[in-house]
Structure formats: structure tokens, C-alpha cells
N, C-alpha and C positions, 0 to 999 in steps of 0.2 A: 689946715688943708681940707678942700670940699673932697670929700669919699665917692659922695652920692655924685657931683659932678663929673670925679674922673672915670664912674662907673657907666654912667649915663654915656659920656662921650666916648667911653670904649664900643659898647653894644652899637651907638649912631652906625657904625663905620660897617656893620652888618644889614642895615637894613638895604633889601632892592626888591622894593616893593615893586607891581609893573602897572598897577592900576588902581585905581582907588578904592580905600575899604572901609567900611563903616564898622567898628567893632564897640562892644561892653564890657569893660574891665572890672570884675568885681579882687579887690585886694583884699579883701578876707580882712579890715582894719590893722593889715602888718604893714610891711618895711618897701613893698616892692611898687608900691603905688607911688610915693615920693619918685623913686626912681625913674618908674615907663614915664612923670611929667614932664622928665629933661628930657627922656629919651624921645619922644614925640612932639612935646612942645613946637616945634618948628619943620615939624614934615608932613608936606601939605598931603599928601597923597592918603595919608591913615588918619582917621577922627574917630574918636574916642568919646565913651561917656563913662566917667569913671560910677562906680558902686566902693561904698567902703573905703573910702580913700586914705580916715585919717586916722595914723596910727593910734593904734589903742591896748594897750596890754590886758586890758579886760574881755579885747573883741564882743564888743557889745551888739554886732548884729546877728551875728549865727555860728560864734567859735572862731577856734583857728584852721578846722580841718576842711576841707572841701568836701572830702569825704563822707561826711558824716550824712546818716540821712536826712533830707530836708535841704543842706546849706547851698541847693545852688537851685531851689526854685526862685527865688529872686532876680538871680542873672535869668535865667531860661526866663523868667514872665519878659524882663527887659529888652532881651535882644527879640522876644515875637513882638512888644506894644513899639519897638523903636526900628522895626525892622532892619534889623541889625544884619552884617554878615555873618557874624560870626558873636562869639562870647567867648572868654577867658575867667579862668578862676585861680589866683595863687594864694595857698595856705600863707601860713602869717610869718615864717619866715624865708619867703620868697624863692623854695628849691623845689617846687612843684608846680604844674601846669595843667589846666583840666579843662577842656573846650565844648564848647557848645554850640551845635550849627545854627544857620539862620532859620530854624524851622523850632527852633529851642529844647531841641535834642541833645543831651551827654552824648558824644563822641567818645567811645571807649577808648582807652591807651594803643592799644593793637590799630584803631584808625589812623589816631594823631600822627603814631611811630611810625608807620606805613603811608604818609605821605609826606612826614621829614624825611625817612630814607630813601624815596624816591630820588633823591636829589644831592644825596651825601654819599661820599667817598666809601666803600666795602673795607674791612667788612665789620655788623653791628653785635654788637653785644647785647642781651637782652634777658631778663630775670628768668625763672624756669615756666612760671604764667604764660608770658608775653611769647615764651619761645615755644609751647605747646600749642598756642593760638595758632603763629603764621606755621608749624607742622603740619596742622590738620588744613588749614587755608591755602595752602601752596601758596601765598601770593610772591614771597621771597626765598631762593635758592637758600635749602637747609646749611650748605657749603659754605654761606656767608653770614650767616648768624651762631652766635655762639654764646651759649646757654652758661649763665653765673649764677650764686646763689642770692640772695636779697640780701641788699643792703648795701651803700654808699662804699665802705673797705673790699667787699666785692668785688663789686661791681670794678671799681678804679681797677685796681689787680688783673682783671680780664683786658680791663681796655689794654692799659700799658704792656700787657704781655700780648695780642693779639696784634697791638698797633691798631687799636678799630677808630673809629672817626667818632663815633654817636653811640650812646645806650639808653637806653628806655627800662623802665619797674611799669610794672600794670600799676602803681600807686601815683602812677604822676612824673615822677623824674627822670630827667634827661641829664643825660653828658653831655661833652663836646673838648673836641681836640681843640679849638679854639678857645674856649675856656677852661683849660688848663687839665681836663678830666673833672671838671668840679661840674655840679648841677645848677642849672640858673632857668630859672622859669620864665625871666624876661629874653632871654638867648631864644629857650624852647618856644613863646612867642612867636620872634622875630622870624625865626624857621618856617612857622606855619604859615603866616602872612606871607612872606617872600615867596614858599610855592603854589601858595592859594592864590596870589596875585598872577602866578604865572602858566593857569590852567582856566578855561573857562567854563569850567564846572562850577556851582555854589559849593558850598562845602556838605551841605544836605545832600546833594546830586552824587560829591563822590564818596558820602558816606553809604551811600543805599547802591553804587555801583558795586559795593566790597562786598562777596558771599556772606551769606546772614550767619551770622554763630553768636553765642547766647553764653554768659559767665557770670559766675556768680560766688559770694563769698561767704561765708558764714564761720565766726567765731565761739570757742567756749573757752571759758576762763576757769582755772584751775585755782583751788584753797589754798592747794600744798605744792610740795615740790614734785614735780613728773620724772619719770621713767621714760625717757625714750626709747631704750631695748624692750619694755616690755609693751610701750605704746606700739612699735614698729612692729613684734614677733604677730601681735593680735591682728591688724592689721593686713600685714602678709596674709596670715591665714586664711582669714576672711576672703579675700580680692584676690589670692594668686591665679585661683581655677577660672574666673572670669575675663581677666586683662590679660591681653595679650602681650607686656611688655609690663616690667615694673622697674622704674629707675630712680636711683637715689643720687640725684645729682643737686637735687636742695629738699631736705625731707623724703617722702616717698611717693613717687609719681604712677599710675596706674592705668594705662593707657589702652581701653577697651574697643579701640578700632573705630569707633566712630562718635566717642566722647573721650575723656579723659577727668582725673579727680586728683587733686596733690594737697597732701598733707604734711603739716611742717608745725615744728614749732616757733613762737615768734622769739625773735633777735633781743625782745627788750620788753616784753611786754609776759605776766604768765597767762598766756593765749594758746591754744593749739587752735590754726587754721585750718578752714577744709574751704579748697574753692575748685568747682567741674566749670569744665568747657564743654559745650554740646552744640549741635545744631538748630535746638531749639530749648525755650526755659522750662519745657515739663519733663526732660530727660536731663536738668543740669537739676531740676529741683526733688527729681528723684532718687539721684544718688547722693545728695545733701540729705535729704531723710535718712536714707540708709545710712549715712555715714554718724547720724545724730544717736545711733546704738550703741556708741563706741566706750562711753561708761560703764557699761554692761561686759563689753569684753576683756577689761580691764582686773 
């Protein structure tokens, strides 16, 4: 039995593209490149030029992560020298999506998510990142979005218990009630295509229509085993007298009225995260300094 054919021929039945689109597929050398060739093979309306296409468990061109720094100047140089509309980037095993305007610009998660849900049934689910973003942005009624903590077992749990249609992680991933609650990067694609085809903005046009806000992340990795009561008690300390709001609804959030900083330990990784949203990056990369003291309070 073809897998990839009955996968390809599911997703087909999604696409309503309205116009024609030129895009660049960088598949990060995983699984999901095989797949977009069935799935576009034969529609005339989207041309593609693939990057990475053939699987490789070594991923010999820049990893598996999109993420990482560096791994998506290659798409970005391609979609500016092919004038491209747009670019795409899925990690290597095909449950992340990470776009790139015609101008060869990273479209942050909060963009991408903010012009699929345009278009998607209320209401969305959204990691505590993503959902700190559209607070301070107003662009979507706080009423309709509803804040999970990170991760795939999460995430689902919210959906199914809110009944939400779509969810979004600032790392990439998307749901879909039509996909079962599961995340599929080729889904989260076909999404963006379908509204992008159906606006006559470029995708540059309605990145830079979206009020300017600036995030950023920054990891430290631990020897040993952490203390989260005594990470969280120092913490507190520190940040109470300044933030006007502190919530712990995935680690601890600090919500200083016209930025914001959440710290969290990671799911799987011995990392504690620190990532601010602000207005602009000298006020996201000042409380990432300050927060780089946290050894000390310890």
C-alpha cells in the first residue's frame, strides 16, 4: 500500500488556491518533500522549486531543524534570486512549517497563525508565546484564543476540550481539526497558499501591515538536575515589583505592560528558556540580559 500516495491524495482535496503562486520548498532532506511532489505534481496553479528534497537521515545540507541559526539562508537567498512568492521550510520530520516572504524575510509564527486564522472556524488554541504576542497586538479577540502549555500532548488536550479548529507553537506547528488534532506542515502549507491566493497583498505587504513587535529566545543548559521551586521562588523575586501581572500558565510569565518575558523549563531538553516580546529588539534584548543573571540568584 502507497502511504505517501493516500497522504498526498488526502491533503489534494484541501487545496483552493485562487491565483497563481510561485513558491520554494526547502525539505530540510526529510520525509515531507516526497510527499508536497504528489501533492502538487498536477496543480497547475502553484510551482514549486524544491531545496532538499531527498531524503537523508544524515541531512546533509543544514540539519534537521529550521530553527537553527543559519538553516533557512538558503531558502531566503532562493525565493529573493527566483522571485519567488513566497518560501517554506519543514524540519525533517514534516510537523513544522516556517515561511518566508517574497522579499526573503522569516515571517514569524504570530504572522503565519494570524493569516491561517483569518480564515478558520473560532476558536484557536495557541502556546503561551504565541498567545502573549496576539495580547499585546490586539489583532485577535483575547475570547477566542486560548492559551496551552508547549507541546503536541498539550496542545491536543486543549484543542479537543475547547472544540478549537487550528493551533499554532511559536516553533512551527500547527493543528487541524481536519487533520485529526495532529500537526502536518504540508496541511499548514496548503493553509497559507489558499489565503495568500485569496488576498491581493504579497505576503511581504501583509507582513509589514501587522503592528511591529520583536521576540526573541535565548537558552541555558543545565549539568545537573534543576529546582523549579527554587528557580521560580528567585525569580518571583526579582520581577514581582516590576510586572504588572505574573502568570503561570506554562512556567512563569511576566507581563510588564508594554513587553513581556516567560520562563519555562523545557519538555525534553535540560534547557531553561527565556524568551521577551516587546516592541522593539533593544527592549526584548534587555530583559534577556537581565534575565542571563539568573545563575547568580540561584
Amino acid at each position: 500500500m502507497d502511504y505517501f500516495k493516500i497522504y498526498a491524495d488526502f491533503l489534494k482535496k484541501f487545496l483552493k488556491v485562487q491565483r497563481p503562486l510561485f513558491a520554494v520548498l526547502d525539505a530540510f532532506n526529510g520525509v515531507a518533500g516526497v510527499v508536497a511532489k504528489g501533492v502538487f505534481a498536477d496543480y497547475p496553479l502553484v510551482q514549486l522549486t524544491y531545496l532538499n528534497d531527498l531524503p537523508d537521515g544524515n541531512f546533509p545540507a543544514h540539519g534537521p531543524n529550521p530553527l537553527l541559526a543559519g538553516a533557512l539562508k538558503e531558502l531566503c537567498q532562493k525565493v529573493v534570486k527566483q522571485k519567488a512568492d513566497l518560501g517554506v521550510a519543514f524540519d525533517a520530520d514534516g510537523d513544522r512549517a516556517l515561511f518566508v516572504d517574497n522579499l526573503g524575510r522569516l515571517v514569524p509564527a504570530y504572522g503565519s497563525a494570524y493569516l491561517i486564522f483569518r480564515n478558520r472556524r473560532l476558536p484557536f488554541v495557541v502556546d503561551e508565546l504565541l498567545f502573549k504576542v496576539f495580547q499585546h497586538l490586539g489583532l485577535i479577540d483575547l475570547k477566542n484564543i486560548i492559551p496551552s502549555r508547549v507541546g503536541y500532548a498539550f496542545i491536543r488536550t486543549a484543542m479537543r476540550q475547547s472544540n478549537a479548529s487550528s493551533t499554532a507553537e511559536y516553533s512551527g506547528h500547527y493543528c487541524f481539526e481536519e487533520t485529526f488534532q495532529a500537526d502536518s506542515a504540508l496541511f499548514t502549507f496548503i493553509q497559507v497558499l489558499n489565503n495568500l491566493s485569496a488576498q491581493r497583498q504579497t505576503l511581504a505587504e501583509f507582513y509589514d501591515s501587522l503592528p511591529a513587535f520583536a521576540v526573541d529566545m535565548e537558552n541555558f543548559k543545565f549539568k545537573a538536575a534543576t529546582d523549579w521551586l527554587a528557580i521560580r521562588k528567585k525569580f518571583v523575586g526579582h520581577f514581582r515589583g516590576k510586572a504588572k501581572e505574573v502568570a503561570e500558565r506554562d512556567g512563569l510569565t511576566f507581563d510588564f505592560g508594554d513587553s513581556w518575558l516567560n520562563i519555562r523549563l523545557s519538555n525534553n531538553e535540560p534547557l531553561l528558556r527565556f524568551t521577551a516580546g516587546a516592541k522593539t529588539f533593544s527592549v526584548v534584548a534587555e530583559l534577556l540580559k537581565e534575565s542571563r543573571g539568573f545563575p547568580q540568584w540561584i
